[in-house]
C-alpha positions as CSV (number, residue, x, y, z in Angstrom):
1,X,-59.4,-6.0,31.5
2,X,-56.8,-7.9,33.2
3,X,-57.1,-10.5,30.0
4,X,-56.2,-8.1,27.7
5,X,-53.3,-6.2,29.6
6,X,-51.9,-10.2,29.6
7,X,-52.5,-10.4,25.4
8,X,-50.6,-6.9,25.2
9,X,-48.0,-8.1,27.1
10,X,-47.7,-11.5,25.5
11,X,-47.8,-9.6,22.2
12,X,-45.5,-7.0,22.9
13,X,-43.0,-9.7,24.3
14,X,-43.3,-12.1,21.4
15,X,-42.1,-9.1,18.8
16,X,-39.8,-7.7,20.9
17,X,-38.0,-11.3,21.0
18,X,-38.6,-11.3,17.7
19,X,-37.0,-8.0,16.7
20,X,-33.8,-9.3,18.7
21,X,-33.4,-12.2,16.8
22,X,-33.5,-10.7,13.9
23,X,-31.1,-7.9,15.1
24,X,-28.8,-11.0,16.2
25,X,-28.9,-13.1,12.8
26,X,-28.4,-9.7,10.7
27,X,-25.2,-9.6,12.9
28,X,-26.5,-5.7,14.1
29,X,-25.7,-6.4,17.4
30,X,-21.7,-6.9,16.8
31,X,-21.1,-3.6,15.4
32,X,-17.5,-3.2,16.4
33,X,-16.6,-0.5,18.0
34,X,-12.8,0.4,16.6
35,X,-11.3,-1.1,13.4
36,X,-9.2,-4.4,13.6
37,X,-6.5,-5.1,11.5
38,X,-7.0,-8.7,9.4
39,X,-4.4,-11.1,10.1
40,X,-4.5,-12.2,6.3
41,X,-1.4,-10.8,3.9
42,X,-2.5,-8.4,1.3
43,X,-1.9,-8.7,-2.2
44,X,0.0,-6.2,-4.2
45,X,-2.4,-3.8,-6.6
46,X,-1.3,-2.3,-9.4
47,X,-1.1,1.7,-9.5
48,X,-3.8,3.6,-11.4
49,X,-1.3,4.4,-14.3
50,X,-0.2,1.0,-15.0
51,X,-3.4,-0.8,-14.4
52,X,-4.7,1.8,-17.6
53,X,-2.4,0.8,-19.7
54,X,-2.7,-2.4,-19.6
55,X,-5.6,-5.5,-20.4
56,X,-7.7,-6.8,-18.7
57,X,-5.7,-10.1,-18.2
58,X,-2.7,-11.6,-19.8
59,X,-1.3,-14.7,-20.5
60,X,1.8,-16.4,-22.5
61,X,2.1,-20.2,-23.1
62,X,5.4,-21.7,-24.9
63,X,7.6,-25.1,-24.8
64,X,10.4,-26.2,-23.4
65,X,13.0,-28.9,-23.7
66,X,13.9,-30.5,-20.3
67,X,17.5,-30.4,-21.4
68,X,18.0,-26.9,-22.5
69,X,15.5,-25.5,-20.0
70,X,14.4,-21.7,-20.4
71,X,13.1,-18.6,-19.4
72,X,10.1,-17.0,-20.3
73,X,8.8,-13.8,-19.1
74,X,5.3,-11.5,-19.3
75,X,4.8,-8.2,-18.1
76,X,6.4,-8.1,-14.4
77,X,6.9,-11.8,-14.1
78,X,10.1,-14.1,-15.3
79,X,10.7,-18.0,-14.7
80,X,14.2,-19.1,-14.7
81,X,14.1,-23.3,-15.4
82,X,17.7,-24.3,-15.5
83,X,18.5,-27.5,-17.9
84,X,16.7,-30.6,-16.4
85,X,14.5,-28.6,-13.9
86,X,11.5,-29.8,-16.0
87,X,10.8,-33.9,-15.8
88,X,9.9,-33.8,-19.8
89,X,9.6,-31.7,-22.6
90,X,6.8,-29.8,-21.5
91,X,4.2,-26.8,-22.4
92,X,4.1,-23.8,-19.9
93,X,2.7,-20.8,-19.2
94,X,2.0,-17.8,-17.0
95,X,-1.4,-16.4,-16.8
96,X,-2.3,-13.3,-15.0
97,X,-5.8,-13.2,-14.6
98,X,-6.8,-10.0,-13.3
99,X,-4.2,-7.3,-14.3
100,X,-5.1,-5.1,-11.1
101,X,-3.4,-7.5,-9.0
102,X,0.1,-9.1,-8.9
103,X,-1.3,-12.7,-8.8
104,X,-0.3,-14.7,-11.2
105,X,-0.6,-18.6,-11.9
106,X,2.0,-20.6,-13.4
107,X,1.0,-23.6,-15.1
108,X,1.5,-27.1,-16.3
109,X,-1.2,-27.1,-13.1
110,X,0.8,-29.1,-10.1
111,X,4.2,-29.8,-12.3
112,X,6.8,-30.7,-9.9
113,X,10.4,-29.9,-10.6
114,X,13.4,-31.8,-10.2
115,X,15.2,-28.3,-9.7
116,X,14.0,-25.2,-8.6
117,X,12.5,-22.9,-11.0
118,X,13.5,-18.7,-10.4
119,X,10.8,-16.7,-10.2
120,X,11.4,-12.4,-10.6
121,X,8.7,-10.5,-9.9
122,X,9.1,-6.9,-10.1
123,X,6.2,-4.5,-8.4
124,X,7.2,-1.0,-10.0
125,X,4.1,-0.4,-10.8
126,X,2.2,-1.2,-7.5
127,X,0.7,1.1,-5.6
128,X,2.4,1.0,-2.2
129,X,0.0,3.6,-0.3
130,X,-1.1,1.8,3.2
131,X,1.8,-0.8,2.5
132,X,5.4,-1.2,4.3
133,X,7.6,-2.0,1.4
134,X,10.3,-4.5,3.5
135,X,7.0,-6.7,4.4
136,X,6.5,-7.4,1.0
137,X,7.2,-11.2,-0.1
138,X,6.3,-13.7,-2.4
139,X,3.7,-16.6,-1.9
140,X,2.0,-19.5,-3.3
141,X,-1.9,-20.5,-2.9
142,X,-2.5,-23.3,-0.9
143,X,-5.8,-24.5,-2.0
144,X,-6.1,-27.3,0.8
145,X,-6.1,-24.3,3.0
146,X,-7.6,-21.4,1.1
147,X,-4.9,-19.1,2.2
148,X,-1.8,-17.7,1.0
149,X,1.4,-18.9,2.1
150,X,4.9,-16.9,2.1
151,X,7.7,-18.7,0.9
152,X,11.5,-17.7,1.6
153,X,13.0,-15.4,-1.3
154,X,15.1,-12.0,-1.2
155,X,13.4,-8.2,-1.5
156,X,15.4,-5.3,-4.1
157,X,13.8,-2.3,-3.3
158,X,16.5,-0.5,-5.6
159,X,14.9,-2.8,-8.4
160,X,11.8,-2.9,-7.0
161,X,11.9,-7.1,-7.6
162,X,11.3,-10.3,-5.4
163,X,13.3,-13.1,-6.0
164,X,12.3,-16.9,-5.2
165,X,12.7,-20.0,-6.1
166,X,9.9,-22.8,-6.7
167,X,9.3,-26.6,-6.8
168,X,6.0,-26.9,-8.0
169,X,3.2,-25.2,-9.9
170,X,0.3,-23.2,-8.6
171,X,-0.7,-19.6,-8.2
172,X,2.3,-17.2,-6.6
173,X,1.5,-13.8,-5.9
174,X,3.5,-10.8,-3.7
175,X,2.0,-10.3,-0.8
176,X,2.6,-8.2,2.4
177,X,1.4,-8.4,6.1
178,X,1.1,-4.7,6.1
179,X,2.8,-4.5,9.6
């Protein structure tokens, strides 16, 4: 008798250790108790109404001359290159890959400038619920780091644009730290 009350109380102690770290690996016991607020910025989303109207995705490629320079523009989005910004005559583009968003990548991939190129965003179409509209800024997408990373430019809420100026290819998207 005394045998088996030892076997039921091996057994029961065996699944109960068990069933806790199972509980602790599934990450049950950590439920949290009140919200907390991400320290990572938020990127812009398009309203409903827009986003409808609009692909899937959207893109634009052309040429420039590094004398003459250029602008090109698609959808909410408009580089500035002033004459010998560009190292070379050289093929760009802007490529918004996911409409929803205001995320868009900017490409020869890692061109350098010997000037800096203006970048206009305008966010008339996003959908601002949840967001504080003099947080919002632009920022580029440090890969090394896998975060985004504001960069200094200037905020028209009459216009509804952010203004910046870059020296290098890569994603740029407006963000806000929704404080």
């Amino acid at each position: 008798m005394l045998r088996s009350n030892r076997n039921r109380f091996l057994v029961g102690a065996v699944i109960f250790v068990a069933a806790f770290l199972l509980l602790e690996l599934a990450g049950c016991s950590r439920i949290p108790t009140q919200a907390t607020q991400s320290d990572q910025p938020v990127l812009l989303k398009r309203n409903l109404a827009a986003y409808k109207l609009l692909d899937a995705s959207a893109r634009i490629d052309t040429s420039f001359t590094a004398a003459q320079g250029g602008v090109l523009s698609l959808l909410d989005v408009e580089l500035t290159f002033p004459p010998n910004a560009l190292p070379a005559d050289t093929a760009v583009f802007i490529d918004i890959p996911d409409i929803s968003i205001f995320e868009n990548h900017f490409g020869t991939d890692g061109l350098v400038f010997n000037a800096p190129v203006k970048v206009v965003m305008s966010y008339r179409d996003a959908d601002l619920s949840g967001i504080n509209e003099s947080n919002i800024t632009l920022a580029w997408f440090n890969d090394v780091i896998g975060q985004w990373n504001s960069m200094s430019c200037s905020l028209d809420k009459e216009n509804k644009t952010v203004t910046g100026y870059v020296k290098h290819f890569s994603a740029y998207a407006l963000i806000s730290d929704n404080k």
